[in-house]
mmCIF file as Biopython writes it, N, C-alpha, C and O atoms, coordinates in Angstrom:
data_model
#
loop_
_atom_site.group_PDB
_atom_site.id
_atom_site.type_symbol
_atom_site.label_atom_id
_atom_site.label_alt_id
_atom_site.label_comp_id
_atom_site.label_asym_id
_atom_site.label_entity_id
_atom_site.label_seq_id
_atom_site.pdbx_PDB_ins_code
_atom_site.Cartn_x
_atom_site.Cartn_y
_atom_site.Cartn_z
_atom_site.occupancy
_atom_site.B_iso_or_equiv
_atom_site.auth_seq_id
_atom_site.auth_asym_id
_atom_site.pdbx_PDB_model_num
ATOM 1   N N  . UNK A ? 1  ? 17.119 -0.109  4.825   1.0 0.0 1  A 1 
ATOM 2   C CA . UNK A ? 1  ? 16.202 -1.238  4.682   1.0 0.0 1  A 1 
ATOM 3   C C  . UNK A ? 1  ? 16.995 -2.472  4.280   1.0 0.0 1  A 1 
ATOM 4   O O  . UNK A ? 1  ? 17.651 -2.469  3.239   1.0 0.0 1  A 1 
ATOM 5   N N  . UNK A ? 2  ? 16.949 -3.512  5.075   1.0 0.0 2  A 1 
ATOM 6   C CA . UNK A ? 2  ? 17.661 -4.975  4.652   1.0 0.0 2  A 1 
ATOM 7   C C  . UNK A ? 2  ? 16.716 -5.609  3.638   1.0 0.0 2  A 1 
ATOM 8   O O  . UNK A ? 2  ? 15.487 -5.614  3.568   1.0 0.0 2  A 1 
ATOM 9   N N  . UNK A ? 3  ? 17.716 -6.168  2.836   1.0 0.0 3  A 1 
ATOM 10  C CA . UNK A ? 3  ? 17.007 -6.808  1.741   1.0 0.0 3  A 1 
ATOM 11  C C  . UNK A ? 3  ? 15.656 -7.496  1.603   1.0 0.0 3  A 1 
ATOM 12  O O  . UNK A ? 3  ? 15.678 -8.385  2.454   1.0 0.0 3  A 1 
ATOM 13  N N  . UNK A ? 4  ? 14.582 -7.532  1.013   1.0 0.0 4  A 1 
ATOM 14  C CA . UNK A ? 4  ? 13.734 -8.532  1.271   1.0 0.0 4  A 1 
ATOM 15  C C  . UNK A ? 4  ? 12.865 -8.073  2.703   1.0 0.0 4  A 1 
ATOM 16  O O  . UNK A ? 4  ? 12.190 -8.862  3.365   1.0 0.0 4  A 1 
ATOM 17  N N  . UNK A ? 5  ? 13.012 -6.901  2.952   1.0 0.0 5  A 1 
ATOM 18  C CA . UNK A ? 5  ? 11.992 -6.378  4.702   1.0 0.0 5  A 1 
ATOM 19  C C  . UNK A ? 5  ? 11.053 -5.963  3.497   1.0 0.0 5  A 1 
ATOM 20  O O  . UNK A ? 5  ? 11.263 -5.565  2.351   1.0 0.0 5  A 1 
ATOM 21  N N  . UNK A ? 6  ? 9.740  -6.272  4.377   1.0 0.0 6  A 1 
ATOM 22  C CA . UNK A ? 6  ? 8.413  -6.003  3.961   1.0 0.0 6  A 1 
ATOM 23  C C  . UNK A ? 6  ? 8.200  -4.482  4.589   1.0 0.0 6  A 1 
ATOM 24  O O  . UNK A ? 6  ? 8.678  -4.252  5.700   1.0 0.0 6  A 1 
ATOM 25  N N  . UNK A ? 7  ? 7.592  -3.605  3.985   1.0 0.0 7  A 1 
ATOM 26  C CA . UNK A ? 7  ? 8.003  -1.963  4.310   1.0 0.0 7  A 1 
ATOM 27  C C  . UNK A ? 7  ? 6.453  -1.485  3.907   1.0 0.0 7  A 1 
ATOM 28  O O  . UNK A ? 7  ? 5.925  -0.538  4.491   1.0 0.0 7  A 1 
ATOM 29  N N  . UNK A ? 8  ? 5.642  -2.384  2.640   1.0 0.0 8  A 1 
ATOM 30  C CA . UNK A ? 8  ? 4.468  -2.110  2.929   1.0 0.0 8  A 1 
ATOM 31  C C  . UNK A ? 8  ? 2.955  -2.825  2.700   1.0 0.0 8  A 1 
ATOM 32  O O  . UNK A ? 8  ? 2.898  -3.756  1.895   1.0 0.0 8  A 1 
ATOM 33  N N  . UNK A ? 9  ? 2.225  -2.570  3.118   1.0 0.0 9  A 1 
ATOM 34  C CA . UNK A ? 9  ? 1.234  -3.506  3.007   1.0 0.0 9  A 1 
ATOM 35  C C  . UNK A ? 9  ? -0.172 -3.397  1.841   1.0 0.0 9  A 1 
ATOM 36  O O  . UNK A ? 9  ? -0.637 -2.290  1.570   1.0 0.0 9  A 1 
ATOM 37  N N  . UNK A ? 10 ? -0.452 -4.023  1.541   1.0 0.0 10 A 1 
ATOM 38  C CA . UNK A ? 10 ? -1.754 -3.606  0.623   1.0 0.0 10 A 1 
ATOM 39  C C  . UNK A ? 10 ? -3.351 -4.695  0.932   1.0 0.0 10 A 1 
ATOM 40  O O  . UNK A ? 10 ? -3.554 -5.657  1.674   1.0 0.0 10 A 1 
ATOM 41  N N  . UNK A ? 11 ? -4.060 -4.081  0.133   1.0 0.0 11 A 1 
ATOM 42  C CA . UNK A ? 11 ? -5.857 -4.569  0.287   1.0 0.0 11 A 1 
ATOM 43  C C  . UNK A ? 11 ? -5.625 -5.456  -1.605  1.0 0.0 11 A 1 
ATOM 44  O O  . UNK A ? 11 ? -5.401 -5.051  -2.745  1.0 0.0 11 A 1 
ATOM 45  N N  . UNK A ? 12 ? -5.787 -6.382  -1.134  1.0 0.0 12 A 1 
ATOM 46  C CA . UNK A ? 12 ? -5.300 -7.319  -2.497  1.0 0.0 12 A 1 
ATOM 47  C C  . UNK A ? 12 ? -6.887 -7.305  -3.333  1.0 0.0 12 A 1 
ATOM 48  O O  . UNK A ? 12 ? -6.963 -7.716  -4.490  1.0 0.0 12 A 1 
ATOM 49  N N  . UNK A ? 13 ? -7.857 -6.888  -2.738  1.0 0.0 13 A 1 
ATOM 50  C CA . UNK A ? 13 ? -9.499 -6.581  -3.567  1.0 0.0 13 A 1 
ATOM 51  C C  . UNK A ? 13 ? -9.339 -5.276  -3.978  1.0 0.0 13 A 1 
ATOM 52  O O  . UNK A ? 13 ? -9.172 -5.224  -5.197  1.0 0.0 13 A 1 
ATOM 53  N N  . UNK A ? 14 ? -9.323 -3.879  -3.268  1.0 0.0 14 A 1 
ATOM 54  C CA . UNK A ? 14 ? -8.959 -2.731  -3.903  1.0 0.0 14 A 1 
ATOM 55  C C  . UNK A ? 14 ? -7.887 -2.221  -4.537  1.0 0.0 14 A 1 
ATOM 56  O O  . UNK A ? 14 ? -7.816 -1.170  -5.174  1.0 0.0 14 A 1 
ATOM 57  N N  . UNK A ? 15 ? -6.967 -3.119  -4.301  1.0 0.0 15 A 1 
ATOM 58  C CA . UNK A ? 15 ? -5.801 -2.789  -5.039  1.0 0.0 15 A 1 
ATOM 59  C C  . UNK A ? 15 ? -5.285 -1.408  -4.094  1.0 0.0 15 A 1 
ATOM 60  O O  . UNK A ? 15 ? -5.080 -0.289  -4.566  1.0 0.0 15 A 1 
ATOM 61  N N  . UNK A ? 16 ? -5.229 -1.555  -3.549  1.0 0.0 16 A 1 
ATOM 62  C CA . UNK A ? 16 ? -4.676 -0.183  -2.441  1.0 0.0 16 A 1 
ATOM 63  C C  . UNK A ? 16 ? -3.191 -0.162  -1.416  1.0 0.0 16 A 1 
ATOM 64  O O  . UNK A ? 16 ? -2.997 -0.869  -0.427  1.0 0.0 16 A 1 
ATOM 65  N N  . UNK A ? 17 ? -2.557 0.539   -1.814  1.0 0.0 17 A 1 
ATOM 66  C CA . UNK A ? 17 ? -1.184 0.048   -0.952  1.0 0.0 17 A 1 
ATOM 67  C C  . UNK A ? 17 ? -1.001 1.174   0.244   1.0 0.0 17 A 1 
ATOM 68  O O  . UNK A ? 17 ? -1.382 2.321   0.011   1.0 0.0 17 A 1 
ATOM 69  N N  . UNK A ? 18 ? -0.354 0.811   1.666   1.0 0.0 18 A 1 
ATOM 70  C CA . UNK A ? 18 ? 0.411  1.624   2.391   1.0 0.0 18 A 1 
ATOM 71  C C  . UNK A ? 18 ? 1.022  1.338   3.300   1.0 0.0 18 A 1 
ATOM 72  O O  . UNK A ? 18 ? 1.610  0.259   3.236   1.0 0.0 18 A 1 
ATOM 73  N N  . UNK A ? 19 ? 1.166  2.198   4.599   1.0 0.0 19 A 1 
ATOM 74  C CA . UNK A ? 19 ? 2.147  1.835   5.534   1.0 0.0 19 A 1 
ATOM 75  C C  . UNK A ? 19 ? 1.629  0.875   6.706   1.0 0.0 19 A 1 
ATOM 76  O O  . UNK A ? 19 ? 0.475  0.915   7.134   1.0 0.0 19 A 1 
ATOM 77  N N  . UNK A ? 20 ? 2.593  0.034   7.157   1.0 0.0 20 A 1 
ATOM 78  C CA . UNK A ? 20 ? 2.066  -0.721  7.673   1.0 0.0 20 A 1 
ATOM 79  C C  . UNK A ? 20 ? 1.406  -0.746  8.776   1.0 0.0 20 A 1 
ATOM 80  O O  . UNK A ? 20 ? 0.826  -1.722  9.253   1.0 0.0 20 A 1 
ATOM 81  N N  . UNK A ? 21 ? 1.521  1.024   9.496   1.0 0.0 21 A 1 
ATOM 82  C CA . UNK A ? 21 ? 0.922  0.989   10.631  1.0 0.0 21 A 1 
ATOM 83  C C  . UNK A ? 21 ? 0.035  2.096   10.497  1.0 0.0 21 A 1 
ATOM 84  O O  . UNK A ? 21 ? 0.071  3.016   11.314  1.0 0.0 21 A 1 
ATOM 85  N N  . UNK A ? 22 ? -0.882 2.084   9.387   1.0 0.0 22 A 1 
ATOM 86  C CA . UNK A ? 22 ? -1.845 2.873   8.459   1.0 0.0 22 A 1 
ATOM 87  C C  . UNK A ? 22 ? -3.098 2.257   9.395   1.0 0.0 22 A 1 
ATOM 88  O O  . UNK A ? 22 ? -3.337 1.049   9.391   1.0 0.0 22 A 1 
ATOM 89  N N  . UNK A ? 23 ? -3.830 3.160   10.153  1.0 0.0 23 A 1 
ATOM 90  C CA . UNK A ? 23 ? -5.273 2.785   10.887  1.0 0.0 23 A 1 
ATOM 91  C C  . UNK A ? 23 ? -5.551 1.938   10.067  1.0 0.0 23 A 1 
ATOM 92  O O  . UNK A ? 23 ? -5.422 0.791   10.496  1.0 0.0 23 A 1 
ATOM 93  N N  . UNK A ? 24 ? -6.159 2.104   8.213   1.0 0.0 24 A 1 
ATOM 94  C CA . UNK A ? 24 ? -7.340 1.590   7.630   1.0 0.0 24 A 1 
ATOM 95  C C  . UNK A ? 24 ? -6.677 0.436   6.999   1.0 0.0 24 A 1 
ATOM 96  O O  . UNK A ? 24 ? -7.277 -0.502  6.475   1.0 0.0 24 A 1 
ATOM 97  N N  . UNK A ? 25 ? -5.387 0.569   7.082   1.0 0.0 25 A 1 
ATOM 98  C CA . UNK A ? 25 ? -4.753 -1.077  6.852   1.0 0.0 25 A 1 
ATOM 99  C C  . UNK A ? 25 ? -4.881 -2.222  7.520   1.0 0.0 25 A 1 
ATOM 100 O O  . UNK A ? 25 ? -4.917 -3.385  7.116   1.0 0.0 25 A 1 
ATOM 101 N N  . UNK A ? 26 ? -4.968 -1.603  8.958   1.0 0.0 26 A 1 
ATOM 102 C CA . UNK A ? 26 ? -5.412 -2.769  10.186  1.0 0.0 26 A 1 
ATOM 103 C C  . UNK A ? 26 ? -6.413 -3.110  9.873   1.0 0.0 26 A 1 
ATOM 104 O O  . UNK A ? 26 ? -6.550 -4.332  9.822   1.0 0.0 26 A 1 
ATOM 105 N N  . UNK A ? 27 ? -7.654 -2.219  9.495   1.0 0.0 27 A 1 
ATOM 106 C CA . UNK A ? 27 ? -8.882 -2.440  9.777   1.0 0.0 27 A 1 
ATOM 107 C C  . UNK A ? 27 ? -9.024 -3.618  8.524   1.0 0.0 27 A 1 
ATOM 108 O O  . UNK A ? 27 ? -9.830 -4.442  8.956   1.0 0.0 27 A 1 
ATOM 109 N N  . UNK A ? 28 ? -8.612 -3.995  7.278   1.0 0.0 28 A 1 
ATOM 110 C CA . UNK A ? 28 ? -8.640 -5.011  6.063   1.0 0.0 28 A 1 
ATOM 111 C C  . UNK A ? 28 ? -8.872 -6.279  6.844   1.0 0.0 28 A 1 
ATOM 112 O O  . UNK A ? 28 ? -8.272 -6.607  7.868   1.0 0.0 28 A 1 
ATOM 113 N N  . UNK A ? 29 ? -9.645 -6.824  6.340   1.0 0.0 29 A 1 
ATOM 114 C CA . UNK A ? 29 ? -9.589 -8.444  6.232   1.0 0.0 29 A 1 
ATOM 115 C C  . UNK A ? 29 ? -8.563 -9.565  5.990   1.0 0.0 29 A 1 
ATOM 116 O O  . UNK A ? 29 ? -8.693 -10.134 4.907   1.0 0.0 29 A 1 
ATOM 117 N N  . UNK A ? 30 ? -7.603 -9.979  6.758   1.0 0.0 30 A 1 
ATOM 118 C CA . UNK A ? 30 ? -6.744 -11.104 6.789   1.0 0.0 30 A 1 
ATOM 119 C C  . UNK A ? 30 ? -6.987 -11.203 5.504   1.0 0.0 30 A 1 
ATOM 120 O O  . UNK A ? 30 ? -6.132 -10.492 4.976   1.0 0.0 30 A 1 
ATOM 121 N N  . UNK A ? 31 ? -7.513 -11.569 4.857   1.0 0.0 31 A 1 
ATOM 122 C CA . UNK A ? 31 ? -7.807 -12.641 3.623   1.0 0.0 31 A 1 
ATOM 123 C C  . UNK A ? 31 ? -7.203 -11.703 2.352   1.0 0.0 31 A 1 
ATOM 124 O O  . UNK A ? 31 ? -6.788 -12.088 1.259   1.0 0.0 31 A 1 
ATOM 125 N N  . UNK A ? 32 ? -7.302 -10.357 2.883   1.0 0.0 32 A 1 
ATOM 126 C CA . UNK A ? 32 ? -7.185 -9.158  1.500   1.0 0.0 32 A 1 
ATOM 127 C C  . UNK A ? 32 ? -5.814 -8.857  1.690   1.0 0.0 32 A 1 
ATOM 128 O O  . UNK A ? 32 ? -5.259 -8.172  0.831   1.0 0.0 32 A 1 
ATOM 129 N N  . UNK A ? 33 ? -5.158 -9.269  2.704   1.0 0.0 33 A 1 
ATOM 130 C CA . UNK A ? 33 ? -3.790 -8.716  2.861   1.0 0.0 33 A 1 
ATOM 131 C C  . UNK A ? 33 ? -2.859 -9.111  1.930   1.0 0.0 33 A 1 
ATOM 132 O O  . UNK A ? 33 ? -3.013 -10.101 1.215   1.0 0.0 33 A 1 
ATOM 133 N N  . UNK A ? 34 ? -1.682 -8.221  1.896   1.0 0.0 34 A 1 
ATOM 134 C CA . UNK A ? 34 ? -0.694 -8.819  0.534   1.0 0.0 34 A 1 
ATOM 135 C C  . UNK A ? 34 ? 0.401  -7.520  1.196   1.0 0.0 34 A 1 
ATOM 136 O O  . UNK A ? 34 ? 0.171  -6.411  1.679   1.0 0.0 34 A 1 
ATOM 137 N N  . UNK A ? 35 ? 1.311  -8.082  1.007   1.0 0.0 35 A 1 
ATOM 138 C CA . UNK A ? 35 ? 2.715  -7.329  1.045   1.0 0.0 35 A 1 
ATOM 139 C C  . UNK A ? 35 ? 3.749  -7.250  0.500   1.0 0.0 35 A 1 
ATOM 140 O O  . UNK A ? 35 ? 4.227  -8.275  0.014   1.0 0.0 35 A 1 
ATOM 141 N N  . UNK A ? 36 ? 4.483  -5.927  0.390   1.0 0.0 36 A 1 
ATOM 142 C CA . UNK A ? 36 ? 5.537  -5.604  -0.529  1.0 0.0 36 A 1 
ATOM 143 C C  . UNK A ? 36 ? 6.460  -5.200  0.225   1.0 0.0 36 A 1 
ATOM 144 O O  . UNK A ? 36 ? 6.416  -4.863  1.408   1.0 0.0 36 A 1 
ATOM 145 N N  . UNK A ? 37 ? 7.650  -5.261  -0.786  1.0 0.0 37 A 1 
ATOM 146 C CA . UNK A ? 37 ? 9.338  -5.118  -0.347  1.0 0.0 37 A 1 
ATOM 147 C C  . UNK A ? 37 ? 9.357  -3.302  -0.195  1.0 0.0 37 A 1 
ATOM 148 O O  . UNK A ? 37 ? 9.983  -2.823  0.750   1.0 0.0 37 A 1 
ATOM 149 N N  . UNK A ? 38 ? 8.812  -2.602  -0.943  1.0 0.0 38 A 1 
ATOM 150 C CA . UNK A ? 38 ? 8.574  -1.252  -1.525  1.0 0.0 38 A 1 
ATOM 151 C C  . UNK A ? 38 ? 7.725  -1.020  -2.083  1.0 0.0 38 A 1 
ATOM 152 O O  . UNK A ? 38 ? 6.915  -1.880  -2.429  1.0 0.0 38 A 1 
ATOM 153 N N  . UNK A ? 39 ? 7.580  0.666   -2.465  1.0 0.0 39 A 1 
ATOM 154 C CA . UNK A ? 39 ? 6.599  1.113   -2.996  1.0 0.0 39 A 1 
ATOM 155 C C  . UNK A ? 39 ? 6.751  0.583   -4.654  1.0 0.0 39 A 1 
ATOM 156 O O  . UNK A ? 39 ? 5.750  0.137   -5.213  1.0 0.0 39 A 1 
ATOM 157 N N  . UNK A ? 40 ? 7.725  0.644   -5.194  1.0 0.0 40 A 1 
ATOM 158 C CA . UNK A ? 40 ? 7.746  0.394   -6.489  1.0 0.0 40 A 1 
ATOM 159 C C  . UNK A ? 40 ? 6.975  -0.750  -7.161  1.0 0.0 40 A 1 
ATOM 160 O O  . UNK A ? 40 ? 6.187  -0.596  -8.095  1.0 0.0 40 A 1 
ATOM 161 N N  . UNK A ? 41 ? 7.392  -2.278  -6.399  1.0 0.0 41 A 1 
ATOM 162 C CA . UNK A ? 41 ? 6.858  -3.350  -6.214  1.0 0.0 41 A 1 
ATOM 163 C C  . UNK A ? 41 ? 5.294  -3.400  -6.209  1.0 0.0 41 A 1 
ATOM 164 O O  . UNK A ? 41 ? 4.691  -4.382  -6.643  1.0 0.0 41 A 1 
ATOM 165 N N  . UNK A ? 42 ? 4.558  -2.113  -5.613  1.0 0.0 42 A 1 
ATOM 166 C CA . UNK A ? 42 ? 2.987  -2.101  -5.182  1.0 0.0 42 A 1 
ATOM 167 C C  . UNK A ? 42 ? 2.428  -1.716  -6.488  1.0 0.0 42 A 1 
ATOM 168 O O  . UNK A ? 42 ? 1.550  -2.121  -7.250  1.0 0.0 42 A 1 
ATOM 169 N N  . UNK A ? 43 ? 3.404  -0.649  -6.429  1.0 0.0 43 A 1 
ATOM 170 C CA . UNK A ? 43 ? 2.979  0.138   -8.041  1.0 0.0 43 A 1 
ATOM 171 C C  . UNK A ? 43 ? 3.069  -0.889  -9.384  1.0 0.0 43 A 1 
ATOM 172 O O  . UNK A ? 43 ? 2.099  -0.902  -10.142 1.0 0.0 43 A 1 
ATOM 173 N N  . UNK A ? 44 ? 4.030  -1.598  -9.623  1.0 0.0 44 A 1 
ATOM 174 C CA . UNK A ? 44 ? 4.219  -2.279  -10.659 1.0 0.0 44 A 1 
ATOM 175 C C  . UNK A ? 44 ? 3.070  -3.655  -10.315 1.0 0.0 44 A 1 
ATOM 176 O O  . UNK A ? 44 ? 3.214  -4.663  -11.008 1.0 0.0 44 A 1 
ATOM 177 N N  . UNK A ? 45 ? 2.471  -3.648  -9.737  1.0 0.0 45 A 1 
ATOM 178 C CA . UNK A ? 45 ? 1.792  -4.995  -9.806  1.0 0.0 45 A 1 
ATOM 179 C C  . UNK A ? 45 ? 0.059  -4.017  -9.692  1.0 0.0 45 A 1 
ATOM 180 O O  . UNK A ? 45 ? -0.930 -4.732  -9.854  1.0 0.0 45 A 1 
ATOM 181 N N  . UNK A ? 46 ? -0.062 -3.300  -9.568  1.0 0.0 46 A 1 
ATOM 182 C CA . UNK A ? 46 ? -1.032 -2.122  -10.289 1.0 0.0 46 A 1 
ATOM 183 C C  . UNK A ? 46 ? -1.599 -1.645  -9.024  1.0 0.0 46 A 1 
ATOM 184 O O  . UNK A ? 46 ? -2.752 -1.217  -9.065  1.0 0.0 46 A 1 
ATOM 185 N N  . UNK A ? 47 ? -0.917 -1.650  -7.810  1.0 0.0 47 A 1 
ATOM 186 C CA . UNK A ? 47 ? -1.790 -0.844  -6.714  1.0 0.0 47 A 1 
ATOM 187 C C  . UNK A ? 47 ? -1.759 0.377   -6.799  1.0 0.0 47 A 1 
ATOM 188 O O  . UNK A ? 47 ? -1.085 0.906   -7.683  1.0 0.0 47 A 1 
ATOM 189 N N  . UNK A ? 48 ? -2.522 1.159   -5.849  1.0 0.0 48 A 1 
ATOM 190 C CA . UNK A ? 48 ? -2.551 2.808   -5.907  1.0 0.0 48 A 1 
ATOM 191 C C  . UNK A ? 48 ? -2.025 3.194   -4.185  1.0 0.0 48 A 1 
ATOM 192 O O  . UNK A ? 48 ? -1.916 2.438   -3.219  1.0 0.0 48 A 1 
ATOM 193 N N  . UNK A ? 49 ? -1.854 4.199   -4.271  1.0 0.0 49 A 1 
ATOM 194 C CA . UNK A ? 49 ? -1.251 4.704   -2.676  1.0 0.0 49 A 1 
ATOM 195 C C  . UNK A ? 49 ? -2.694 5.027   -1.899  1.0 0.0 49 A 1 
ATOM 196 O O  . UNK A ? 49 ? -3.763 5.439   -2.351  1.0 0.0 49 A 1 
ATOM 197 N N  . UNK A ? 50 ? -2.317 4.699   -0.645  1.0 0.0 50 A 1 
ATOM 198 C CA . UNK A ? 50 ? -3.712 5.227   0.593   1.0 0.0 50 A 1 
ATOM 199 C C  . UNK A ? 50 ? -3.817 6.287   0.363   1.0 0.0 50 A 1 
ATOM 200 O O  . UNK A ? 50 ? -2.869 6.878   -0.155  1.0 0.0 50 A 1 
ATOM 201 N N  . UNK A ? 51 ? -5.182 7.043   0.700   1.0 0.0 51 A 1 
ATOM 202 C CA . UNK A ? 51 ? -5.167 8.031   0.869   1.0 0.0 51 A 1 
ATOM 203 C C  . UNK A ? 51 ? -5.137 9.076   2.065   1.0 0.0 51 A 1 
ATOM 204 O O  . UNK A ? 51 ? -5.334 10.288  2.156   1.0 0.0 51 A 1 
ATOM 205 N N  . UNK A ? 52 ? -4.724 7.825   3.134   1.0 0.0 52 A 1 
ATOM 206 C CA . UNK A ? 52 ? -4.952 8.152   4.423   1.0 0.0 52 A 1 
ATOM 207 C C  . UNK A ? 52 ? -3.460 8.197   4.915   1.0 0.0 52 A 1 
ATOM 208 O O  . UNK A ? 52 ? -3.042 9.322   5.191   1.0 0.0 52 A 1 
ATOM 209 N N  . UNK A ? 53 ? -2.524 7.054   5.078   1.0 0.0 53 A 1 
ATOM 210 C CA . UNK A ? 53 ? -1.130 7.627   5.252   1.0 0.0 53 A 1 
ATOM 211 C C  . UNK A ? 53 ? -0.295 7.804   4.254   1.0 0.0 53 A 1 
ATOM 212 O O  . UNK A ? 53 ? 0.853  7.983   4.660   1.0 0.0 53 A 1 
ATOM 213 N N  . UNK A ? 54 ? -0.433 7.831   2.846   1.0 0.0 54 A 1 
ATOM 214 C CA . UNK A ? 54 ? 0.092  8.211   1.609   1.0 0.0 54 A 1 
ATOM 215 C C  . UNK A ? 54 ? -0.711 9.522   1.150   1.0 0.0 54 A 1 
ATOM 216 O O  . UNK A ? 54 ? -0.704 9.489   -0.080  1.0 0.0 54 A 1 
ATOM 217 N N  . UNK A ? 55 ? -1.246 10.407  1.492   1.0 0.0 55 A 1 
ATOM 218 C CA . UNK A ? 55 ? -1.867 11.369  1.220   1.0 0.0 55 A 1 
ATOM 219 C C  . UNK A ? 55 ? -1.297 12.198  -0.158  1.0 0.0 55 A 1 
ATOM 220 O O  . UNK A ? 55 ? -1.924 12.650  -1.116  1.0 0.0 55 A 1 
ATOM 221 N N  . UNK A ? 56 ? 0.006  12.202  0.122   1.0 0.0 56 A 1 
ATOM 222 C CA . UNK A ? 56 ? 0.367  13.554  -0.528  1.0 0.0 56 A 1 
ATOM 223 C C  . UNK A ? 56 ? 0.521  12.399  -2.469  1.0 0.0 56 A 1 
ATOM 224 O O  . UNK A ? 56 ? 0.379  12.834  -3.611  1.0 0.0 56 A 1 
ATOM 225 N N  . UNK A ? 57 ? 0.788  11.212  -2.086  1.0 0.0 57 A 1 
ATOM 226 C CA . UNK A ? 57 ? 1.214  10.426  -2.753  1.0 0.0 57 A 1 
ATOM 227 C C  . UNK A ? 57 ? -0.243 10.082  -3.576  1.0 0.0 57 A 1 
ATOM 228 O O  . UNK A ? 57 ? -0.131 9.771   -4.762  1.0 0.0 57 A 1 
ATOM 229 N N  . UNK A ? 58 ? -1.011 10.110  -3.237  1.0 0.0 58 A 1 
ATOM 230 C CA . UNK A ? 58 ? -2.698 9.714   -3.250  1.0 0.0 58 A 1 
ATOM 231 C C  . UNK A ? 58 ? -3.058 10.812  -3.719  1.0 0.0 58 A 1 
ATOM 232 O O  . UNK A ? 58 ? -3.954 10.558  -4.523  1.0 0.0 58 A 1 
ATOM 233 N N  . UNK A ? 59 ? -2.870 11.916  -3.680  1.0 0.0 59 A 1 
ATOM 234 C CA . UNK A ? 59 ? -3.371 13.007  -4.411  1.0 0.0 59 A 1 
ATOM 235 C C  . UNK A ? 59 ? -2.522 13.396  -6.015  1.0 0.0 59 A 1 
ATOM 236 O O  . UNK A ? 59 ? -2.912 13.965  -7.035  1.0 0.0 59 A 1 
ATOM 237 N N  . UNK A ? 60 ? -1.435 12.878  -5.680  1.0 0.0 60 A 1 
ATOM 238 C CA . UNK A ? 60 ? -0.599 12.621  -7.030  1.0 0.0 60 A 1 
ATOM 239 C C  . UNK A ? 60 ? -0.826 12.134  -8.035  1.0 0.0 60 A 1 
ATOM 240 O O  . UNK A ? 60 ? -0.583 12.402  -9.212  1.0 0.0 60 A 1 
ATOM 241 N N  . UNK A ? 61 ? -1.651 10.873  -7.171  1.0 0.0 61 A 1 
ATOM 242 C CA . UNK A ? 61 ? -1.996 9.614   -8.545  1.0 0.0 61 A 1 
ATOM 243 C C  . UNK A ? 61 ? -3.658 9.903   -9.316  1.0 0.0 61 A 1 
ATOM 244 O O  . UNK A ? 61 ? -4.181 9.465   -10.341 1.0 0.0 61 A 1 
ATOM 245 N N  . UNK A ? 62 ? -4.051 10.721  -8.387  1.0 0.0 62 A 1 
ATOM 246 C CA . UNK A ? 62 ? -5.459 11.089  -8.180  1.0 0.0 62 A 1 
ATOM 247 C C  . UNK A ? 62 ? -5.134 12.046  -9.828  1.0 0.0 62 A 1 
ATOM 248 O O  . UNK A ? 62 ? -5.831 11.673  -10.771 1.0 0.0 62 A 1 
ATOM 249 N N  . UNK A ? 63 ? -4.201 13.115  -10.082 1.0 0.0 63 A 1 
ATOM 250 C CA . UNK A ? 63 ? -4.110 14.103  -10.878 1.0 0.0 63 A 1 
ATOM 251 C C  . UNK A ? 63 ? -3.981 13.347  -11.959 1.0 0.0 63 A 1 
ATOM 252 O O  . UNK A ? 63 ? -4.648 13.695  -12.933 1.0 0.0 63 A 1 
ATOM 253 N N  . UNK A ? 64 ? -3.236 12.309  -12.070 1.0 0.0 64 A 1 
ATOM 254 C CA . UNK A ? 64 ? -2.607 11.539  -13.449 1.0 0.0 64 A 1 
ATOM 255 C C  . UNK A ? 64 ? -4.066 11.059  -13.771 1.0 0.0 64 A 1 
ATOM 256 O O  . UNK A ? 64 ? -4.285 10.375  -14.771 1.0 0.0 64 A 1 
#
């Protein structure tokens, strides 16, 4: 990954992060979009992982 590439995308109302070519990411509203360098970046600014192409990651956060 080159410095500064956007790798993933989030819903800036649900607070929801994932990949960028995630069906239910397309489906968001222009207006809700917001993007990150990494996952860490999503996490530290308080998003949660999809549960649709972050699954395994989404069931993780689900336990905590």
């Amino acid at each position: 990954m080159a410095a500064g590439q956007i790798t993933f995308g989030g819903n800036r109302k649900l607070k929801i992060y994932g990949t960028l070519d995630c069906k239910s990411g397309k489906r968001m509203k222009v207006q809700r979009r917001v993007f990150f360098v990494g996952e860490t970046e999503a996490v530290q600014c308080g998003y949660r992982p999809c549960g649709h192409c972050l699954r395994e990651k989404y069931q993780a956060w689900r336990r905590h």
